[in-house]
PDB file as gemmi writes it, atoms N, CA and C in Angstrom:
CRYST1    1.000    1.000    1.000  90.00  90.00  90.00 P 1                      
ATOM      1  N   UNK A   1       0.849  -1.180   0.000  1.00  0.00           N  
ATOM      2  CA  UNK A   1       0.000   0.000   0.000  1.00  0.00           C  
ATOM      3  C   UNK A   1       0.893   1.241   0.000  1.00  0.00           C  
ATOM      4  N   UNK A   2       0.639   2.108  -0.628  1.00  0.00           N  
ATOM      5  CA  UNK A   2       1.308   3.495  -1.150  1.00  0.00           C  
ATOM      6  C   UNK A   2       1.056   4.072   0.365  1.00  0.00           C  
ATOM      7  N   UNK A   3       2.369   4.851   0.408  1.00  0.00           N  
ATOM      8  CA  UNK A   3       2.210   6.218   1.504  1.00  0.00           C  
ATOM      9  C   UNK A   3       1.192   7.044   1.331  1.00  0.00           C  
ATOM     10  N   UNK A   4       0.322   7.080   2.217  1.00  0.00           N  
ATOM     11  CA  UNK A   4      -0.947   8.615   1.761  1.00  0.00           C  
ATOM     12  C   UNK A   4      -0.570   9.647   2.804  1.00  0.00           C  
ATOM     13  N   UNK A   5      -0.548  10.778   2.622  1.00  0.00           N  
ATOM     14  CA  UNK A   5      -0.823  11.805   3.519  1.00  0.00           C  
ATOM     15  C   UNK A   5      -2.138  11.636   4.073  1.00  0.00           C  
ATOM     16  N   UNK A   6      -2.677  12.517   5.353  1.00  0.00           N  
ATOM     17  CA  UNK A   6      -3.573  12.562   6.328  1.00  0.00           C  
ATOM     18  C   UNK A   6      -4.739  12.954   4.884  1.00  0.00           C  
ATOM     19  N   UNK A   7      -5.069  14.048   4.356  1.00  0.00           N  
ATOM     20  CA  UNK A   7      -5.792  14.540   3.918  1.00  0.00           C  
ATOM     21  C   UNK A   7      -6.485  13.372   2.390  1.00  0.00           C  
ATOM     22  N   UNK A   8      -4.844  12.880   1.918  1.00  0.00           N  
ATOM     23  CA  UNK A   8      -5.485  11.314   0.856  1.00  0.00           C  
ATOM     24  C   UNK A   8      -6.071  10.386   1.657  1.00  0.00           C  
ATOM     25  N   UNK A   9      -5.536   9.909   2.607  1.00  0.00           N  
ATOM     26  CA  UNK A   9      -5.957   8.953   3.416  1.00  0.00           C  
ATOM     27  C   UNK A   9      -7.858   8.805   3.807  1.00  0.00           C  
ATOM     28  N   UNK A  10      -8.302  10.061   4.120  1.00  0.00           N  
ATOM     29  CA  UNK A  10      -9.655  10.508   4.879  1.00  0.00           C  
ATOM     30  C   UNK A  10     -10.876  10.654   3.185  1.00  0.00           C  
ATOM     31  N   UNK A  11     -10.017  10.591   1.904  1.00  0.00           N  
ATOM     32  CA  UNK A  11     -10.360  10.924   0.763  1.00  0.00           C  
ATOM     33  C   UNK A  11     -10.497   9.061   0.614  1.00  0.00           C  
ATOM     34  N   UNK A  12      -9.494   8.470   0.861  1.00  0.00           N  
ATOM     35  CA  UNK A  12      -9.612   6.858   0.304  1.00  0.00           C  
ATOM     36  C   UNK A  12     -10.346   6.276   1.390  1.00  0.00           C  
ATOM     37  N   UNK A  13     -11.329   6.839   2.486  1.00  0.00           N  
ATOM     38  CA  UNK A  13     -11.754   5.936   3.739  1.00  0.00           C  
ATOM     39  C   UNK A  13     -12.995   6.714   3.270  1.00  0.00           C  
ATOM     40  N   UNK A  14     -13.326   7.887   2.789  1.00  0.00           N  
ATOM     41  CA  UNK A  14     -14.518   7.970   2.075  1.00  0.00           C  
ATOM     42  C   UNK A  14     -14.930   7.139   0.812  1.00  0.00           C  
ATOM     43  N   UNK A  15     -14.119   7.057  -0.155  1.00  0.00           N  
ATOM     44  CA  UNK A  15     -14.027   6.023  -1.081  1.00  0.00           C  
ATOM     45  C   UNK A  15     -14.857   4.256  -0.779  1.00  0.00           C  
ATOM     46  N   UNK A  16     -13.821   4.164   0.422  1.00  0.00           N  
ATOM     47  CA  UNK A  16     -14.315   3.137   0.965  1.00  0.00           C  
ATOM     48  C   UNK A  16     -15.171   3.127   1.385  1.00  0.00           C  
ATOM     49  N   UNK A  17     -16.218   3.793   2.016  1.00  0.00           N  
ATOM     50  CA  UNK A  17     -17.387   4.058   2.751  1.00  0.00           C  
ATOM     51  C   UNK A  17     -18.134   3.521   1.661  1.00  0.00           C  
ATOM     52  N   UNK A  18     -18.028   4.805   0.835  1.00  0.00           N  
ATOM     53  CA  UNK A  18     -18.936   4.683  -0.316  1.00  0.00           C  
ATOM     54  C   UNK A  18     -19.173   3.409  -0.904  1.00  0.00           C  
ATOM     55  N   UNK A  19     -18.174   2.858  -1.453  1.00  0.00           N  
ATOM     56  CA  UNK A  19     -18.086   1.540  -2.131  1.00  0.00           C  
ATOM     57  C   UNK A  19     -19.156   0.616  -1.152  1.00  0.00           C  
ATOM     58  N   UNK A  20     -18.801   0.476   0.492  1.00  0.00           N  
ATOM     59  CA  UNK A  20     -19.468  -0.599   1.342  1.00  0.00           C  
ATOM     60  C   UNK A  20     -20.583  -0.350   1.520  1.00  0.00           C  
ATOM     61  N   UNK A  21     -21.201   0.604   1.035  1.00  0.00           N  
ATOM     62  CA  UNK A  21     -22.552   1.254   1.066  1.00  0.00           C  
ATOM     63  C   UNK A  21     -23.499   0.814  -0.113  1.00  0.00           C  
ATOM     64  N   UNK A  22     -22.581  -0.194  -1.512  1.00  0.00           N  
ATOM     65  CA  UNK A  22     -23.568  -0.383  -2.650  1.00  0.00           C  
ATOM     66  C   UNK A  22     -23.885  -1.481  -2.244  1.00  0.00           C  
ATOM     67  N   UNK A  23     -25.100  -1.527  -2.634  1.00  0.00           N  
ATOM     68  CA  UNK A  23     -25.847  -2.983  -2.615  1.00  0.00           C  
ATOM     69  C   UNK A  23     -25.179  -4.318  -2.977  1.00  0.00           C  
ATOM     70  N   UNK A  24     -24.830  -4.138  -4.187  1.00  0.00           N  
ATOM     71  CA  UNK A  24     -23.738  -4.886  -5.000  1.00  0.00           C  
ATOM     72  C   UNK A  24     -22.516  -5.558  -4.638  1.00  0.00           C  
ATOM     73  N   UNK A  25     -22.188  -5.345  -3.706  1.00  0.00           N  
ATOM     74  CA  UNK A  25     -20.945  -5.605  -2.990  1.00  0.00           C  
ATOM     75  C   UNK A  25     -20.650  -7.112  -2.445  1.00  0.00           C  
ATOM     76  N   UNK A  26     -19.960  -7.886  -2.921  1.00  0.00           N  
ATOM     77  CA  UNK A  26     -20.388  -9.412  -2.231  1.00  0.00           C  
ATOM     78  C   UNK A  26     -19.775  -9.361  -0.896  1.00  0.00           C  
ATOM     79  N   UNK A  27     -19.607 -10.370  -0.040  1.00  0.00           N  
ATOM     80  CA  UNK A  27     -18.814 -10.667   1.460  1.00  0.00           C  
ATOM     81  C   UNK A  27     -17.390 -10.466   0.944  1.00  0.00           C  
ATOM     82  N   UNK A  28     -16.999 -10.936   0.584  1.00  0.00           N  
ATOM     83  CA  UNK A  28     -15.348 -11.346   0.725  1.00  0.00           C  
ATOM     84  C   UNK A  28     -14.801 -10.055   0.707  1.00  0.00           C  
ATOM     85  N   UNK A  29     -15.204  -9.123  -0.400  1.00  0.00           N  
ATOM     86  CA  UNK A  29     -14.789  -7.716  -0.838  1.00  0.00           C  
ATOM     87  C   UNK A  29     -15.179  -6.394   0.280  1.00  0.00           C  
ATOM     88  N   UNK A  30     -16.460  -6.866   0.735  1.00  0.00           N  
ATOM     89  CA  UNK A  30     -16.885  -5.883   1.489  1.00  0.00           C  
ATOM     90  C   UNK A  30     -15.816  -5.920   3.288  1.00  0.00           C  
ATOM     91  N   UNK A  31     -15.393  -7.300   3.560  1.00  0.00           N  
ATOM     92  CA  UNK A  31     -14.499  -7.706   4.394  1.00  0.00           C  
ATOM     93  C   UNK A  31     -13.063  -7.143   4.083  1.00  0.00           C  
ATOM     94  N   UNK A  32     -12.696  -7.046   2.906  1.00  0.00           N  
ATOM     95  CA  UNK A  32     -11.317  -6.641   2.486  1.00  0.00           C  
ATOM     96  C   UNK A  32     -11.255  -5.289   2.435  1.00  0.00           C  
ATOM     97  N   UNK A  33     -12.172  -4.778   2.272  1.00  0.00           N  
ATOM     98  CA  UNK A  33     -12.494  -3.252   2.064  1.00  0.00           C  
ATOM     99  C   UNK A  33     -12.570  -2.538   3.659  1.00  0.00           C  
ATOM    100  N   UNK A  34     -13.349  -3.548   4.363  1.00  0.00           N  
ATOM    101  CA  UNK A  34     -13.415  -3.081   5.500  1.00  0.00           C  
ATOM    102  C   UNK A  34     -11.906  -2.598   6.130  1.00  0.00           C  
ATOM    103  N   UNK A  35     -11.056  -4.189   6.115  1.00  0.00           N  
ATOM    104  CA  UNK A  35     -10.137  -4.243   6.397  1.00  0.00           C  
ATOM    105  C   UNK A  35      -8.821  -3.478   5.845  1.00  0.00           C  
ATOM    106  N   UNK A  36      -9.256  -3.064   4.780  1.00  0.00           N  
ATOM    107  CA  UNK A  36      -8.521  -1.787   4.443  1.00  0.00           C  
ATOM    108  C   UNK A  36      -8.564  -0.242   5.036  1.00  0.00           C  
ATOM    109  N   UNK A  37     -10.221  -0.379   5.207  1.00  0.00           N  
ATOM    110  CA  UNK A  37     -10.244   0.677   5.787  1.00  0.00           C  
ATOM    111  C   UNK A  37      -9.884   1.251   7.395  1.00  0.00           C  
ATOM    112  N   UNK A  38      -9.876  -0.119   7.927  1.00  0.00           N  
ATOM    113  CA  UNK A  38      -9.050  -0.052   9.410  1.00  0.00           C  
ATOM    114  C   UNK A  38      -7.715   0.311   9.523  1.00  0.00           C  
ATOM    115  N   UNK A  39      -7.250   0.052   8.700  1.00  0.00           N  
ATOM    116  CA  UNK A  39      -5.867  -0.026   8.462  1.00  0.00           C  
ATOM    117  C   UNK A  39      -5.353   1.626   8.290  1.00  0.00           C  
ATOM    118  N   UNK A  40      -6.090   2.200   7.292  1.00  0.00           N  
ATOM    119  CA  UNK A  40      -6.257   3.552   7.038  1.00  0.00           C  
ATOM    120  C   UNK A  40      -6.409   4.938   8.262  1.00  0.00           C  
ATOM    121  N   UNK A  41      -7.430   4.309   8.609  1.00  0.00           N  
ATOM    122  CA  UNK A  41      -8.218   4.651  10.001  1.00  0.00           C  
ATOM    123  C   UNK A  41      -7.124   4.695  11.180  1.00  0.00           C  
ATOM    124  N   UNK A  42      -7.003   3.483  11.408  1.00  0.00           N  
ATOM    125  CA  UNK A  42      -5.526   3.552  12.137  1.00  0.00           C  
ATOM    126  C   UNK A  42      -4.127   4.335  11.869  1.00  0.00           C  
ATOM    127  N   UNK A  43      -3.782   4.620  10.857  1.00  0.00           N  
ATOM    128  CA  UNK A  43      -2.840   5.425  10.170  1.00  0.00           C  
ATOM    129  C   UNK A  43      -2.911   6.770  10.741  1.00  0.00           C  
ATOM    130  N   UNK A  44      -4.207   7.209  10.215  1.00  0.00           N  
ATOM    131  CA  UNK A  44      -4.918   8.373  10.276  1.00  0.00           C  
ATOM    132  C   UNK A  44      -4.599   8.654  11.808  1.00  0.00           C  
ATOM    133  N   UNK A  45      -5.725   8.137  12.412  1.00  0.00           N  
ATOM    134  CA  UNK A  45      -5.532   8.081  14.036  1.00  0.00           C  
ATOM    135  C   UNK A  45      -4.270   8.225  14.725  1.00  0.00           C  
ATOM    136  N   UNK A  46      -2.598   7.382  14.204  1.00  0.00           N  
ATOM    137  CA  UNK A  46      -1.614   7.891  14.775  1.00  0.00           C  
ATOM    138  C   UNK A  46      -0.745   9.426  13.938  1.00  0.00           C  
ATOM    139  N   UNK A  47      -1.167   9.567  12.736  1.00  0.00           N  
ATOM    140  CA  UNK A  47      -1.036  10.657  12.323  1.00  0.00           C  
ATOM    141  C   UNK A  47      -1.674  12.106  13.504  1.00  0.00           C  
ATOM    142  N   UNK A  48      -3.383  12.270  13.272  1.00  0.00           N  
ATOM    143  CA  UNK A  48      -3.828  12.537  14.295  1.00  0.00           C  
ATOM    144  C   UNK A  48      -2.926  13.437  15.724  1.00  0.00           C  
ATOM    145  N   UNK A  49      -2.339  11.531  16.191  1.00  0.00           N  
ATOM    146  CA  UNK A  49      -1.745  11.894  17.748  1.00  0.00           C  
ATOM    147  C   UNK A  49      -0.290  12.815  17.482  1.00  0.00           C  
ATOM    148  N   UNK A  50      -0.020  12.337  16.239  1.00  0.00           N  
ATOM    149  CA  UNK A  50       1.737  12.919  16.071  1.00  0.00           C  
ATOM    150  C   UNK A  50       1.615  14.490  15.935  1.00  0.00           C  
ATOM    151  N   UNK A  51       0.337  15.077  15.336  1.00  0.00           N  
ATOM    152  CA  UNK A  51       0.343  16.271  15.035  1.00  0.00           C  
ATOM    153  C   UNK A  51       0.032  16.750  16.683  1.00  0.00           C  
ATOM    154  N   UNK A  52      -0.904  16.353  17.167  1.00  0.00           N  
ATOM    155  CA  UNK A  52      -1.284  16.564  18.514  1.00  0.00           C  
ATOM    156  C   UNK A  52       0.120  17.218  19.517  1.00  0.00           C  
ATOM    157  N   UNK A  53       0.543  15.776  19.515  1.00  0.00           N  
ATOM    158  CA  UNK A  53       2.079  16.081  20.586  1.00  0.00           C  
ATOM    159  C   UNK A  53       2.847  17.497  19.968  1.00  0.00           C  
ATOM    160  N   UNK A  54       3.237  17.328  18.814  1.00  0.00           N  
ATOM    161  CA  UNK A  54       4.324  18.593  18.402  1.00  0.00           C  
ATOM    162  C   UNK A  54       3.268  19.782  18.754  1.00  0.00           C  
ATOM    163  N   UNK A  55       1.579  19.918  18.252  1.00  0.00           N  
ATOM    164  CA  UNK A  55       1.210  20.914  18.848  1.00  0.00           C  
ATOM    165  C   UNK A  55       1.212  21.544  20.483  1.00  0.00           C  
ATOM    166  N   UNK A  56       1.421  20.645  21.310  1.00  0.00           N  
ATOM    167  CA  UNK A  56       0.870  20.501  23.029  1.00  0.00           C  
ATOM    168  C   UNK A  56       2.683  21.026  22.760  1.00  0.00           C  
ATOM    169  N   UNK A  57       3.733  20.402  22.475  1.00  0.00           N  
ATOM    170  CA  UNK A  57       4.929  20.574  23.086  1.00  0.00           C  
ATOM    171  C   UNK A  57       5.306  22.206  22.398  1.00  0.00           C  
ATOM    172  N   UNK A  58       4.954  22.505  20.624  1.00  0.00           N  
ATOM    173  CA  UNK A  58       4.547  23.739  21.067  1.00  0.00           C  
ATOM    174  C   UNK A  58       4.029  25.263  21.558  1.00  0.00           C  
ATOM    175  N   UNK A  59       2.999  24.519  22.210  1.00  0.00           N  
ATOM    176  CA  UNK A  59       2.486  25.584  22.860  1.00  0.00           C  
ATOM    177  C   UNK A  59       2.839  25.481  24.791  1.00  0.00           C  
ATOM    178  N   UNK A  60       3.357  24.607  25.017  1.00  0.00           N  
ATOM    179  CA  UNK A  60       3.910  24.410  26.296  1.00  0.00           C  
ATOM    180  C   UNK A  60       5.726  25.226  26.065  1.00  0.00           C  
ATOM    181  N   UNK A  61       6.040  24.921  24.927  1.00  0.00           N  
ATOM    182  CA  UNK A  61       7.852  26.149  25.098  1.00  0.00           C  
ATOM    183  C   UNK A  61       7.173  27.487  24.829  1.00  0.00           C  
ATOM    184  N   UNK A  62       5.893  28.007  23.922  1.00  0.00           N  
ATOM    185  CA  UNK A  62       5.354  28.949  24.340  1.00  0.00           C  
ATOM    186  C   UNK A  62       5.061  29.962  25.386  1.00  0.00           C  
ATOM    187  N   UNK A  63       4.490  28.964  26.444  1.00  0.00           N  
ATOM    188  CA  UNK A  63       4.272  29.443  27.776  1.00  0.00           C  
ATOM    189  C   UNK A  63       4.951  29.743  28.743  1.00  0.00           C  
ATOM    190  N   UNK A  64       6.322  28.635  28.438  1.00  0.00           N  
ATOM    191  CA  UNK A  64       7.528  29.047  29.678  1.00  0.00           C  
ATOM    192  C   UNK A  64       7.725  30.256  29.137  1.00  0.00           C  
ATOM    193  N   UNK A  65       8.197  30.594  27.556  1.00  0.00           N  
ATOM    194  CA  UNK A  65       8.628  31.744  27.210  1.00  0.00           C  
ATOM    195  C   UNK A  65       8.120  33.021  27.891  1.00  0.00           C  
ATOM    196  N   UNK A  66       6.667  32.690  27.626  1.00  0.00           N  
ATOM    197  CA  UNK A  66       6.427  33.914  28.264  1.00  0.00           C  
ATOM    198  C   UNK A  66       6.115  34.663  29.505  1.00  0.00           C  
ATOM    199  N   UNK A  67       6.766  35.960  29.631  1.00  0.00           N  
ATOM    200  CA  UNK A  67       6.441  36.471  30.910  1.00  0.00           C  
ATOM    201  C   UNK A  67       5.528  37.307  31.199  1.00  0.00           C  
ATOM    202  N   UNK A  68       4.641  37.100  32.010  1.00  0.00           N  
ATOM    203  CA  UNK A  68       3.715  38.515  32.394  1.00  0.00           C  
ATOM    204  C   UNK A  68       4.168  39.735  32.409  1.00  0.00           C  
ATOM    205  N   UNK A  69       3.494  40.617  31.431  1.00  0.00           N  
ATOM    206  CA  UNK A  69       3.798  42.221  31.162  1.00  0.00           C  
ATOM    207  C   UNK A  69       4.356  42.317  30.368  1.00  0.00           C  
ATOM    208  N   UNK A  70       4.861  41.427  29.858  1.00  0.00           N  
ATOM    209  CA  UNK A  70       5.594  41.601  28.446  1.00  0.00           C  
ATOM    210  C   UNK A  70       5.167  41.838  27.515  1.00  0.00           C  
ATOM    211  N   UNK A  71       5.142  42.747  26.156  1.00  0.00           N  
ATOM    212  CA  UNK A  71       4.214  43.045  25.393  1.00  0.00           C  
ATOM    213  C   UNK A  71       5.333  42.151  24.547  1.00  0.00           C  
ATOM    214  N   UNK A  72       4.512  41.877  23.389  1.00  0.00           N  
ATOM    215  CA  UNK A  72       5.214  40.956  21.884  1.00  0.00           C  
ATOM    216  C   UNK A  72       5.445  42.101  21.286  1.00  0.00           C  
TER     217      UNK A  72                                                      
END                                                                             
């Protein structure tokens, strides 16, 4: 499976939605699809946390920085 960025990734788990949503769809495929889409999902999800942390860490060197009364 190809590298996706966050924003392809949420584009190919709609894809997938869509697809598991036709009538048409037999078991085996709709299982593989699923299972693709966990996979994705999960990706996503630690993508997600990675952006999270660098944001929290910083806006926490932010805060030591700053001192009360200090204008920017």
């Amino acid at each position: 499976m190809e590298e996706l960025n966050f924003e392809e990734s949420i584009k190919k788990l709609e894809d997938i939605a869509n697809e598991l949503e036709k009538e048409d769809i037999n078991l085996e495929t709709s299982v593989k699809k699923f299972e693709e889409g966990m996979k994705i999902s999960y990706k996503c999800n630690k993508m997600l946390e990675e952006a999270e942390k660098k944001i929290t860490i910083l806006i926490d060197g932010e805060e030591k920085d700053f001192k009360p009364g200090e204008e920017e």
